[in-house]
LOGU-863102 format. One record per residue: x, y, z of N, C-alpha, C in turn. Coordinates in steps of 0.1 Angstrom, whole numbers, padded with zeros to 4 digits, always signed. Layout:
<lolums>
XYZXYZXYZ
...
</lolums>
This chain:
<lolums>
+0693+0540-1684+0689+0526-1685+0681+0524-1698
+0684+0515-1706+0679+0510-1717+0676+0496-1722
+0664+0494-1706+0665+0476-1709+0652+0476-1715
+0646+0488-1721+0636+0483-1732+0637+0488-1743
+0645+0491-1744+0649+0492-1757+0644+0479-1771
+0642+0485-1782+0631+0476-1791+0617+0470-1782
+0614+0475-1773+0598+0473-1769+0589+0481-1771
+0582+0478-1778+0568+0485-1781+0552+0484-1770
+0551+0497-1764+0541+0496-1754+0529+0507-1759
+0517+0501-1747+0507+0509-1748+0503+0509-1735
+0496+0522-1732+0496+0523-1723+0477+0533-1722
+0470+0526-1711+0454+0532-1712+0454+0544-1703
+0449+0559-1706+0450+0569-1697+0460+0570-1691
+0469+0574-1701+0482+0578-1704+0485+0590-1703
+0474+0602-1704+0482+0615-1708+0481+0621-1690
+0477+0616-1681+0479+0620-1667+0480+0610-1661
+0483+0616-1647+0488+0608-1633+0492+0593-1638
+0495+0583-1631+0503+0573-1631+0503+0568-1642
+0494+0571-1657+0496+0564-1667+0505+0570-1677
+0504+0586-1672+0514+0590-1676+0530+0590-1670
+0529+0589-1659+0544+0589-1654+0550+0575-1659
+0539+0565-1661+0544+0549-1666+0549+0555-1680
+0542+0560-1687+0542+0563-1705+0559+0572-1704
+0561+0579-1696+0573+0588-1694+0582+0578-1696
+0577+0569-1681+0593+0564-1680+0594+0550-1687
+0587+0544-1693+0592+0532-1702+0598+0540-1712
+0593+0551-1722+0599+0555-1728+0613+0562-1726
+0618+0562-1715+0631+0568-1707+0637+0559-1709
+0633+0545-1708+0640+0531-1704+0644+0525-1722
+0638+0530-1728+0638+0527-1742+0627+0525-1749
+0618+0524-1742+0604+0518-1755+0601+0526-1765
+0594+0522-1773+0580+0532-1781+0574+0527-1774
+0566+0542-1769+0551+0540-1764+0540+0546-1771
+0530+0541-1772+0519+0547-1773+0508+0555-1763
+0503+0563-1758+0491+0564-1753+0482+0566-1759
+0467+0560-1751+0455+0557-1752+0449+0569-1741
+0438+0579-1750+0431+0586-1734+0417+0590-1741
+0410+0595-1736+0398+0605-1743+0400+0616-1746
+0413+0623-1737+0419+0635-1745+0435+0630-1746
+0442+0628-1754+0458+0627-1757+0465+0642-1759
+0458+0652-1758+0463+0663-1762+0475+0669-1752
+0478+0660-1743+0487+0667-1730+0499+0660-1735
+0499+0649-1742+0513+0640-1747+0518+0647-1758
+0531+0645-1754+0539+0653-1767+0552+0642-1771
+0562+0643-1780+0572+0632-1781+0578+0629-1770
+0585+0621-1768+0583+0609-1778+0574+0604-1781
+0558+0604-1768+0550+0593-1766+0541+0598-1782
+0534+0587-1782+0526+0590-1795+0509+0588-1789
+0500+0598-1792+0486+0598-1787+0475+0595-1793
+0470+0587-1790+0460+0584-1797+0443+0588-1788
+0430+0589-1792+0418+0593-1788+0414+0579-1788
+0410+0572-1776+0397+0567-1774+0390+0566-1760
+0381+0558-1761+0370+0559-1750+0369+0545-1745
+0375+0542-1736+0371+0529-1730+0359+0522-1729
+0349+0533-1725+0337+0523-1726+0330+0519-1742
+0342+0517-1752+0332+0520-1765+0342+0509-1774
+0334+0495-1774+0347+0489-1781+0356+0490-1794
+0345+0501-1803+0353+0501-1820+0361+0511-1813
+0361+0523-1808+0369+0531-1802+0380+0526-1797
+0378+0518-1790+0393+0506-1787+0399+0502-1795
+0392+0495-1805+0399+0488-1818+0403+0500-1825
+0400+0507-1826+0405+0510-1838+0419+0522-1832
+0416+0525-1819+0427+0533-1814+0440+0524-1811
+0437+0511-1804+0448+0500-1806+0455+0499-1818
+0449+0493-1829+0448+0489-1847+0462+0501-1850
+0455+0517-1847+0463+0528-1851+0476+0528-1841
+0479+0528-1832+0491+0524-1827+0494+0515-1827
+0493+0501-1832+0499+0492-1832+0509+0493-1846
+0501+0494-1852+0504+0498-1870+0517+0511-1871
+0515+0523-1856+0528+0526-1861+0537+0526-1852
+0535+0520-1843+0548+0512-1834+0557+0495-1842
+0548+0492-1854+0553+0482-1858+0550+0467-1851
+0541+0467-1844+0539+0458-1832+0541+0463-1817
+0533+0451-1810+0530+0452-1792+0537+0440-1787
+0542+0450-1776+0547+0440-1763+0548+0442-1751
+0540+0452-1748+0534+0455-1737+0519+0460-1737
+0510+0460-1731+0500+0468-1720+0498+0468-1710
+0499+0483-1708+0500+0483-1689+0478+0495-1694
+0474+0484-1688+0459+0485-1684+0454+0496-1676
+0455+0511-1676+0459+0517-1665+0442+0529-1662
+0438+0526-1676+0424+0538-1670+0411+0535-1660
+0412+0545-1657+0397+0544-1645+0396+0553-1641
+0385+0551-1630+0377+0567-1628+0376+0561-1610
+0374+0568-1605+0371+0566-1591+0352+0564-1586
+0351+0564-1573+0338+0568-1566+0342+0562-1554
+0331+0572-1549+0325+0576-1534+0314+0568-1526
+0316+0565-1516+0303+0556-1507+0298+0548-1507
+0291+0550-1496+0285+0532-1491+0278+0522-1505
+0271+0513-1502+0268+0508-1511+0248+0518-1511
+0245+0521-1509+0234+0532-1503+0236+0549-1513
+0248+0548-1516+0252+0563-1518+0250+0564-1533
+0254+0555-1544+0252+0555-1555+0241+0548-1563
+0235+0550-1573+0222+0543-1578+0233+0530-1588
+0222+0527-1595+0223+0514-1603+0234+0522-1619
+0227+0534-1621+0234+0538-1630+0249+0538-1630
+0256+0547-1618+0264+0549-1614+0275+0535-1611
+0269+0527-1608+0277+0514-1608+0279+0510-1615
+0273+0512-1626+0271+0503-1641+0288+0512-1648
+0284+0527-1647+0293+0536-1655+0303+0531-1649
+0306+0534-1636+0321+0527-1633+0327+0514-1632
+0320+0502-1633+0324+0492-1636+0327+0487-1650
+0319+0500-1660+0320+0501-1672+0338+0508-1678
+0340+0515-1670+0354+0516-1670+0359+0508-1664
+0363+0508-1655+0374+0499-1649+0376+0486-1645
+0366+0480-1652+0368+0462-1651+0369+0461-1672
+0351+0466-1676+0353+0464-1692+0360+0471-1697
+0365+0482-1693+0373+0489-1703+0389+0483-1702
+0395+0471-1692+0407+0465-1694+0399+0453-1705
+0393+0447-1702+0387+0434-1710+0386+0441-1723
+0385+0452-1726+0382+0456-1742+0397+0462-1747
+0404+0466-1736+0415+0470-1739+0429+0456-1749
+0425+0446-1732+0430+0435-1735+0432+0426-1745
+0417+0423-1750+0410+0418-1758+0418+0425-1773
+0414+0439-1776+0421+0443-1784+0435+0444-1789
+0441+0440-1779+0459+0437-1779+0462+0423-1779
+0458+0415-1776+0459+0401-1776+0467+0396-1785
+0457+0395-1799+0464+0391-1813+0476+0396-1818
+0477+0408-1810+0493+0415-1813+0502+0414-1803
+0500+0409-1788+0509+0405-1780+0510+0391-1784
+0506+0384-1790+0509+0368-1789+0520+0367-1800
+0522+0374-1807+0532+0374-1819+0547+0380-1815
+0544+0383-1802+0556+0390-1795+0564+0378-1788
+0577+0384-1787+0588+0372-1777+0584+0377-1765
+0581+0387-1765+0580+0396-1745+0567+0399-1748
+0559+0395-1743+0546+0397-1736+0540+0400-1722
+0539+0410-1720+0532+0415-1707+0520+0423-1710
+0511+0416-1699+0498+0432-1693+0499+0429-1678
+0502+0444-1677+0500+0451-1665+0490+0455-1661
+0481+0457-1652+0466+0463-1649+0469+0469-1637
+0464+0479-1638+0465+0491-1625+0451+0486-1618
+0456+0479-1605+0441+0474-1595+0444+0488-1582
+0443+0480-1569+0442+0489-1561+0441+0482-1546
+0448+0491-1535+0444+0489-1524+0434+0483-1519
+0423+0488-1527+0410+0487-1522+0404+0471-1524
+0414+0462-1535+0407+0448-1538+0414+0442-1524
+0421+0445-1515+0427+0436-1509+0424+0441-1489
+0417+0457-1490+0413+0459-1478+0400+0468-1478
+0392+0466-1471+0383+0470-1465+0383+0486-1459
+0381+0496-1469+0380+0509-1471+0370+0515-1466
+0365+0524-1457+0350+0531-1459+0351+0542-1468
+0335+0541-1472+0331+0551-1488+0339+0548-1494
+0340+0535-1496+0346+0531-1516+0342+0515-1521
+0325+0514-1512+0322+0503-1520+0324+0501-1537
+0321+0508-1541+0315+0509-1555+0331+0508-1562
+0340+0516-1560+0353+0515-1561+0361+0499-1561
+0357+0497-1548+0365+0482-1543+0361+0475-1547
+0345+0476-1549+0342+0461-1559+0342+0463-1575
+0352+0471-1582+0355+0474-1590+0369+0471-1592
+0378+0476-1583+0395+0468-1581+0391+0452-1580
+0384+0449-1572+0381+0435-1568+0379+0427-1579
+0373+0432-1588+0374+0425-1600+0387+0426-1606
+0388+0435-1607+0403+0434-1616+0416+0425-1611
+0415+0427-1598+0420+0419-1590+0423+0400-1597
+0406+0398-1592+0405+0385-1600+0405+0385-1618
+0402+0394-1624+0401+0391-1640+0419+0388-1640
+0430+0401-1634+0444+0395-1637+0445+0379-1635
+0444+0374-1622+0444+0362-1620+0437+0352-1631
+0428+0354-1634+0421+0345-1647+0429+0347-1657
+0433+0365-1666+0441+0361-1677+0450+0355-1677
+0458+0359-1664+0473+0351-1665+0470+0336-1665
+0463+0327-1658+0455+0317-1662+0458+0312-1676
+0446+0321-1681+0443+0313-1694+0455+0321-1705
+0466+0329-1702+0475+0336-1715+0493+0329-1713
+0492+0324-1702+0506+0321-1696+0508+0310-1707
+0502+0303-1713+0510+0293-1723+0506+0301-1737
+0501+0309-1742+0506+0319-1750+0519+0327-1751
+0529+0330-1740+0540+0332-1736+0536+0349-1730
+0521+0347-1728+0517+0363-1725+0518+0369-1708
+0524+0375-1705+0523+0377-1690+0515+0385-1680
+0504+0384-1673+0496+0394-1665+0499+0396-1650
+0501+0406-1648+0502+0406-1631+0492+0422-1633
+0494+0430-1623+0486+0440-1617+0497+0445-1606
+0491+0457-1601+0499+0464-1588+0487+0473-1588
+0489+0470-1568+0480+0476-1562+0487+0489-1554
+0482+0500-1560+0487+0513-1553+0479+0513-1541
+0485+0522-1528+0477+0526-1522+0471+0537-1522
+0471+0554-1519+0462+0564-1522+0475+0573-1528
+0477+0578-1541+0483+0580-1548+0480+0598-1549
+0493+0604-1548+0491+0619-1553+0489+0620-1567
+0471+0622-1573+0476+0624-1585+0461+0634-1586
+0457+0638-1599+0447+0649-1603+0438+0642-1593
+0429+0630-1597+0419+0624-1588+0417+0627-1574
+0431+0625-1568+0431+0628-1552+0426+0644-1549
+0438+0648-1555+0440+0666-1556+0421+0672-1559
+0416+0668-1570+0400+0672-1573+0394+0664-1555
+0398+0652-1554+0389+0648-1536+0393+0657-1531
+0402+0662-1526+0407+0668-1516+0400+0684-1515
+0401+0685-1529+0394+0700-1531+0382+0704-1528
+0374+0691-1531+0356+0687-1524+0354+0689-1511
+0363+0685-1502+0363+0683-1487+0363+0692-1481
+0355+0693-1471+0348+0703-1459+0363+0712-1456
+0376+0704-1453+0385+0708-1448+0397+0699-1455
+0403+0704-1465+0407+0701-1472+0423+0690-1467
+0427+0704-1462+0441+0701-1449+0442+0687-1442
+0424+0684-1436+0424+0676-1425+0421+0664-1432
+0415+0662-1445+0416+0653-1456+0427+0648-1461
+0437+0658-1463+0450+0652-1471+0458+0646-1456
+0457+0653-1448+0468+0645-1435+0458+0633-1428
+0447+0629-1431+0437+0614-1427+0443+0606-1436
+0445+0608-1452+0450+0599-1460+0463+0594-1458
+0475+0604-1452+0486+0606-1451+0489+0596-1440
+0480+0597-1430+0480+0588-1414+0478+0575-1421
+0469+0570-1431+0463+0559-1429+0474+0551-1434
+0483+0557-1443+0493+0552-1452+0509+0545-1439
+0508+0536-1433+0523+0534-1420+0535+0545-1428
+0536+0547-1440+0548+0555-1443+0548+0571-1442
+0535+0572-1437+0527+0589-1433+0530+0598-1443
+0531+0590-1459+0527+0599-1470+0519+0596-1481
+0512+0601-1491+0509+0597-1497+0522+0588-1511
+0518+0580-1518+0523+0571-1525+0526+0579-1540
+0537+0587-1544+0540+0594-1556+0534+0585-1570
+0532+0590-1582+0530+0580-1593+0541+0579-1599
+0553+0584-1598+0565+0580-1599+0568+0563-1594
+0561+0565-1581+0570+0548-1576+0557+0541-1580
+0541+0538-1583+0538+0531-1591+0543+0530-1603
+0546+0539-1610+0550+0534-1626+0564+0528-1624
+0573+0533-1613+0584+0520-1613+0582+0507-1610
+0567+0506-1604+0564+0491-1603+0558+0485-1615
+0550+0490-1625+0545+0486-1634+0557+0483-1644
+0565+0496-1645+0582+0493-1655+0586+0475-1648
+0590+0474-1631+0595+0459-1633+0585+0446-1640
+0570+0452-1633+0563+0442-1641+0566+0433-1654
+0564+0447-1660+0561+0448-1677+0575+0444-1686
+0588+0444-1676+0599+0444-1680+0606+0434-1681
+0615+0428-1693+0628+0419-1693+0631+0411-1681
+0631+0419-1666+0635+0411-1653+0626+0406-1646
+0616+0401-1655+0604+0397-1648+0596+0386-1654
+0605+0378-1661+0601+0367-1670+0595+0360-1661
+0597+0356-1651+0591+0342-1643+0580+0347-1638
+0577+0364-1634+0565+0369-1628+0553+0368-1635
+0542+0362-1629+0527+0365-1637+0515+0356-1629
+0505+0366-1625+0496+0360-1619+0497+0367-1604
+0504+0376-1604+0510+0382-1593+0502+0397-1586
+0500+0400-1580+0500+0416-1575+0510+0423-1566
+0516+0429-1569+0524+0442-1562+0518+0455-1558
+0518+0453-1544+0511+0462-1538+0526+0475-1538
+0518+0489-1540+0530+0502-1535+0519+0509-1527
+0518+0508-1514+0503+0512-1510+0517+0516-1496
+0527+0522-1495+0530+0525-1478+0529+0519-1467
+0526+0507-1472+0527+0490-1463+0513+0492-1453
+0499+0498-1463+0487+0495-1456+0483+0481-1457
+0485+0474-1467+0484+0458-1465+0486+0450-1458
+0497+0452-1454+0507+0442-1444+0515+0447-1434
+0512+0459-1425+0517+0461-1418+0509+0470-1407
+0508+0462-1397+0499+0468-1382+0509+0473-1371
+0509+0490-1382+0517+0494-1366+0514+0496-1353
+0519+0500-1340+0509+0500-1326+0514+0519-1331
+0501+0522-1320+0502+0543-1324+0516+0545-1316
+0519+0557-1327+0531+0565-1323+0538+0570-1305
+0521+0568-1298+0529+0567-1287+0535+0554-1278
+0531+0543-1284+0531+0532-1280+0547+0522-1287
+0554+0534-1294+0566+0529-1297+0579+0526-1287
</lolums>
């Protein structure tokens, strides 16, 4: 398939888990892609890598600026870096909120921001932002997390807002608990590692975890040609924890 062909993307924390399986497969589909990470040294061709730091805006600019300049122009960002956390609202200090809302709400607004002037020159304009399960349900031990998606949540809804008559497009997808390094390092922490990966596995109605394969197929329709009329939108790939209340297995 090559319905992106002549599209030029970028993609944030790119060189692992779902930013990279996104950066894989647009480029399968046809794009140039770019990635964006703090380490790029895991991308090899096609993708092209660039070094920056989210929380640091000339580091943005100027890591955008350089892939933009050799992709020839932008017409995609898919918004994809972040970091996780743990616990109640009790569990983490003021610091700790600050650093991760520092990634994962300002580091799309700086990312965004930085691509703007080069997506508005484009015929196909999309941002994609990687939100989460967590902006739409009620999780224990992931205050600090959820009210971090939760923003993102709402900032897509505002860009798409204020960029939809720029011809710019925003939606988001909400994964549910995704096999990727992040989980795999949780999992590793845990008293009982086993009984951790099969609690996440239960919570999921499809009794697995969510591959980053099938989010990056959701961010490719996003971001893609067959999705002109989409924007302002979220797609959940969460194993149908959203919207579906099964009764227990023995009560079938």
């Amino acid at each position: 398939m090559t319905d992106f062909a002549g599209l030029r993307a970028l993609v944030t924390g790119g060189a692992s888990g779902i930013g990279r399986a996104t950066a894989e497969l647009l480029a399968a589909r046809g794009a140039r892609v770019a990635v964006l990470d703090l380490d790029p040294s895991p991308v090899g061709q096609p993708l092209l890598g660039y070094r920056a730091d989210v929380t640091d805006d000339t580091s943005v600019r100027t890591a955008v600026a350089a892939a933009v300049a050799d992709l020839g122009g932008l017409d995609i960002l898919v918004n994809n870096a972040g970091i996780g956390a743990q616990g109640t609202v009790e569990d983490n200090d003021d610091a700790e909120w600050l650093r991760v809302m520092d990634v994962n709400v300002l580091g799309m607004v700086r990312a965004a921001r930085a691509c703007l002037p080069h997506l508005r020159a484009s015929a196909h304009a999309a941002i994609v932002n990687t939100c989460s399960i967590a902006a739409t349900a009620g999780l224990p031990r992931r205050a600090l997390y959820s009210a971090t998606k939760g923003a993102v949540y709402s900032l897509t809804l505002a860009m798409a807002a204020d960029h939809v008559r720029e011809g710019v497009r925003v939606n988001c997808v909400n994964p549910g608990t995704v096999d990727t390094p992040w989980v795999g390092r949780l999992l590793a922490a845990a008293d009982d590692p086993g009984a951790e990966r099969a609690a996440l596995q239960a919570r999921q109605p499809t009794g697995r975890l969510v591959t980053a394969a099938e989010v990056a197929a959701a961010i490719a329709y996003l971001a893609g040609p067959h999705s002109g009329a989409t924007t302002g939108t979220s797609l959940a790939v969460d194993g149908g924890m959203q919207g579906l209340r099964l009764r227990p297995a023995a009560d079938r």
